[in-house]
N, C-alpha and C positions, 0 to 999 in steps of 0.2 A: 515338747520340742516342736513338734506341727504346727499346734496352734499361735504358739511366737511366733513361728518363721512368718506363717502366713499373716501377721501382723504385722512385720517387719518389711517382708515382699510389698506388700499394698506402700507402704510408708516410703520407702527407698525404693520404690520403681517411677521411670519414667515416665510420662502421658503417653497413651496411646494413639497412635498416628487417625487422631478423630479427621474424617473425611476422605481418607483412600478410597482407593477402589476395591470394591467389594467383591468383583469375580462372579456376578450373578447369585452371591451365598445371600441368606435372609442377614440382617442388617444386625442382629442379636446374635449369628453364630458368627459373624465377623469379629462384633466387639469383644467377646468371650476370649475368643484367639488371640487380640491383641491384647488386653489385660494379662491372659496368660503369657503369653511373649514377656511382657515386659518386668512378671514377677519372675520367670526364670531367669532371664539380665540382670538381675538385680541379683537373684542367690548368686549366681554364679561367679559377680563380683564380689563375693564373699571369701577370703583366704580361709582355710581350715583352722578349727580354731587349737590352739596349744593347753595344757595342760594348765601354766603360767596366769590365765588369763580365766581359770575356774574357780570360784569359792563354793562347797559343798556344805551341807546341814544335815543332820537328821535330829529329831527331837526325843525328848527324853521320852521312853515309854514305848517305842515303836515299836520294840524286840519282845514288849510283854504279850504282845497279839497271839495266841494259842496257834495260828494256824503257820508261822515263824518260827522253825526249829532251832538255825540257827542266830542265837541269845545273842552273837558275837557280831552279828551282822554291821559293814558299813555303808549298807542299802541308802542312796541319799534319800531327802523328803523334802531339800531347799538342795535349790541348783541357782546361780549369780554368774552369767558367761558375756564378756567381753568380744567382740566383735567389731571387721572392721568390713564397711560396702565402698570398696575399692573403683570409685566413680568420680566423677569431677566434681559432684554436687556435694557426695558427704566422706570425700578423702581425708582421711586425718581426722575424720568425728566419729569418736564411741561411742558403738552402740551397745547396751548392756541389756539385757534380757534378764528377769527374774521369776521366778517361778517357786512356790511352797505348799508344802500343804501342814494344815495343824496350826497356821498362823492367827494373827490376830482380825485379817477380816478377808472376803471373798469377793474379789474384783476382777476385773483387766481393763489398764489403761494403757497409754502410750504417754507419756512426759518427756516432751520435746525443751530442754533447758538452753536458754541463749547465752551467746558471752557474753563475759562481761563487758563493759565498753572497754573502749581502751584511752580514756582519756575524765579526770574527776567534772561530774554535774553537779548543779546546784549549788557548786561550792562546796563539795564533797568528794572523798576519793571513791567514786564506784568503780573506777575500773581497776580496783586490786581485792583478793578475794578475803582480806582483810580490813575490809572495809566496813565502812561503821554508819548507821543512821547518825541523826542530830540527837536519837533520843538512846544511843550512846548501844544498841542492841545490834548485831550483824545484817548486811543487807543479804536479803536470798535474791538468787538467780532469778530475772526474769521468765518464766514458764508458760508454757503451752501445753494443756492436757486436755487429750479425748477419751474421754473416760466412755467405755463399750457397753460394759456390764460391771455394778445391777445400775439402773435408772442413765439413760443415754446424755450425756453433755459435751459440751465442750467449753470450759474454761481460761479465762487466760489470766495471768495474774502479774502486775509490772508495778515497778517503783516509781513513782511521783512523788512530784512536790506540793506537799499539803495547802490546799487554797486558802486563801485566804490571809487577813494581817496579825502581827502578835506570835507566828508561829516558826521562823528566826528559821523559814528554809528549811522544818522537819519533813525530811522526805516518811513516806509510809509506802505500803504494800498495799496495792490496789485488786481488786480480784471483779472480773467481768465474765454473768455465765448464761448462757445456753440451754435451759435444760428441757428437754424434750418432752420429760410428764407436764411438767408447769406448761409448758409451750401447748401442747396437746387442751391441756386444762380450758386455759385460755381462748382456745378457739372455738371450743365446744360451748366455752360459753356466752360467747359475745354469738356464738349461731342459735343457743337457746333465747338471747335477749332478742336477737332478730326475728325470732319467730314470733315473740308475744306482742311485737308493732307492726309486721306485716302476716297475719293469719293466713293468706292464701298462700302462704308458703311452708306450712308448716306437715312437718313429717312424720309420717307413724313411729311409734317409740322403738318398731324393731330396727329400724332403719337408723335414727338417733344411737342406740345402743350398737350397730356394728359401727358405727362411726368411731364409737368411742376405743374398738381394741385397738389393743399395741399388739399386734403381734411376737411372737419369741422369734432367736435367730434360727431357731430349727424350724418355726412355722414356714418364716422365710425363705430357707433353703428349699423346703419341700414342694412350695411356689415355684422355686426358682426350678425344681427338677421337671413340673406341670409346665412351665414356659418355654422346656430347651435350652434354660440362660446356665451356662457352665463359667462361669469365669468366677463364681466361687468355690469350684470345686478345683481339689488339687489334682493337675496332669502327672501324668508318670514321670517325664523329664524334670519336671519341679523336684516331686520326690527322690529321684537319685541328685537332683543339686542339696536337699538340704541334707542328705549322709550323707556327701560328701564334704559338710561343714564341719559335722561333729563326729565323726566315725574315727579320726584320729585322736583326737583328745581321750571319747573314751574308751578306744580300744590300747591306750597308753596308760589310763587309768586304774582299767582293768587288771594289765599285765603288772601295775606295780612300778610304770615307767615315771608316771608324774609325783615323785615324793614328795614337789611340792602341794601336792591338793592333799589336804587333810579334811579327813568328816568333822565338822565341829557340830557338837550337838546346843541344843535350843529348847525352852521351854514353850509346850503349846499353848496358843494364845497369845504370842508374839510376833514380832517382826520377821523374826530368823534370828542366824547366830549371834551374838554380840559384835562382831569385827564387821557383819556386813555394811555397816553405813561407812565404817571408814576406808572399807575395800573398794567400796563403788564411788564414795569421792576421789578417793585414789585411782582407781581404775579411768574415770572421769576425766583426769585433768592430764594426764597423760596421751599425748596425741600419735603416738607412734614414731616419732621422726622426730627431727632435732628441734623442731618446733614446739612449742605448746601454746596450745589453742583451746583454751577451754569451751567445750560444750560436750553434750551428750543427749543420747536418746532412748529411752527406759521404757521398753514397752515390759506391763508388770502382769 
């Protein structure tokens, strides 16, 4: 839950009022304050989430754990929560959080999905979500992903119209990336080619070798706790905004109120439950209001 939110916060908050005045504070505990500001604005546009609006998992096998007494448990291991940031900018777009453990692989991203258009390209219907390439297979959703952890990118992947003649306006799926080892790679070594054509440039190996770490996000943080920088860290008022997101759903849950959330169990090494894909295109395409508006935002 934390860890979503705070990827949620960053993603649905406002810019920070870069260049006020600072009140004599050092110019890093200003910014911290205003980042934070602006993730509590953001939870706090968050209505509480409903019971309606949960898909639950637990996977086969979790109850055989010796240190799990009760056999019967519907302890979840996959949580799938629908939410809405009640703002001007993402009114009416869902936002779905996922989370699992036992799955098939070990990530977090955010998958920003755009609408469809609302009008056919290329001579093709894209802006219905049964829409078809030329080469007769469904078109996906334009996308936007920032992929966090493992290996840092950013992604985007959009439909065009294949260049070129002979190809009668086959649109395809184009994918454009980012990726921060390669990028890293890259640098270090157009800095190694630089160094074997101008030698009086050239740097002791310990010095080359710290160039090269990446550091982790805990290394990070831990910097950031050496610098005074607090704007990654969660304020108390953040944390009583994100229970006050989900402290009804699961305190309804608990009680037995939500008969609609059932645990559906899942094999590890998978996705999650079987229904989830159809839950979160559904969940997806549902705008809250008499409208629908397809998009969505998936931080995973």
């Amino acid at each position: 839950q934390n860890h979503l939110l705070q990827v949620l916060s960053l993603l649905a908050m406002e810019r920070p009022p870069v260049g006020a005045q600072i009140d004599g504070r050092e110019e890093s505990d200003a910014m911290s304050d205003w980042v934070r500001d602006e993730k509590v604005r953001a939870l706090k546009s968050i209505p509480p989430i409903v019971p309606e609006d949960v898909l639950l998992g637990q996977y086969y096998g979790y109850s055989d754990d010796p240190t799990i007494h009760d056999k019967n448990t519907t302890t979840a291991t996959y949580a799938a929560v629908r939410m809405w940031v009640r703002t001007p900018r993402w009114d009416e777009v869902p936002f779905i959080l996922v989370a699992g453990k036992a799955v098939d692989e070990r990530l977090v991203e955010v998958r920003v999905r755009f609408r469809d258009a609302p009008f056919a390209a290329f001579g093709h219907d894209q802006g219905r979500s049964s829409s078809f390439s030329s080469g007769g297979s469904p078109l996906p959703q334009n996308e936007l992903v920032l992929r966090i952890q493992p290996d840092e990118s950013i992604y985007l992947t959009t439909n065009v119209q294949s260049p070129g003649f002979g190809n009668d306006g086959q649109i395809i799926n184009s994918h454009s990336e980012l990726n921060y080892r390669s990028l890293h790679h890259h640098d270090h070594d157009h800095h190694q080619q630089h160094n074997r054509h101008h030698h009086h440039h050239h740097r002791p190996h310990h010095q080359r070798r710290r160039q090269q770490h990446r550091p982790d996000a805990y290394s990070r943080l831990l910097l950031d706790v050496i610098h005074g920088t607090q704007s990654n860290f969660v304020r108390d008022d953040e944390l009583r905004a994100a229970w006050e997101i989900f402290d009804p759903a699961l305190i309804a849950i608990e009680e037995g109120q939500g008969n609609k959330v059932k645990v559906e169990r899942y094999e590890r090494g998978t996705d999650g439950p079987e229904s989830a894909e159809e839950w979160i295109r559904t969940m997806s395409k549902s705008s809250g209001s008499k409208r629908d508006r397809s998009a969505d935002v998936i931080p995973q």
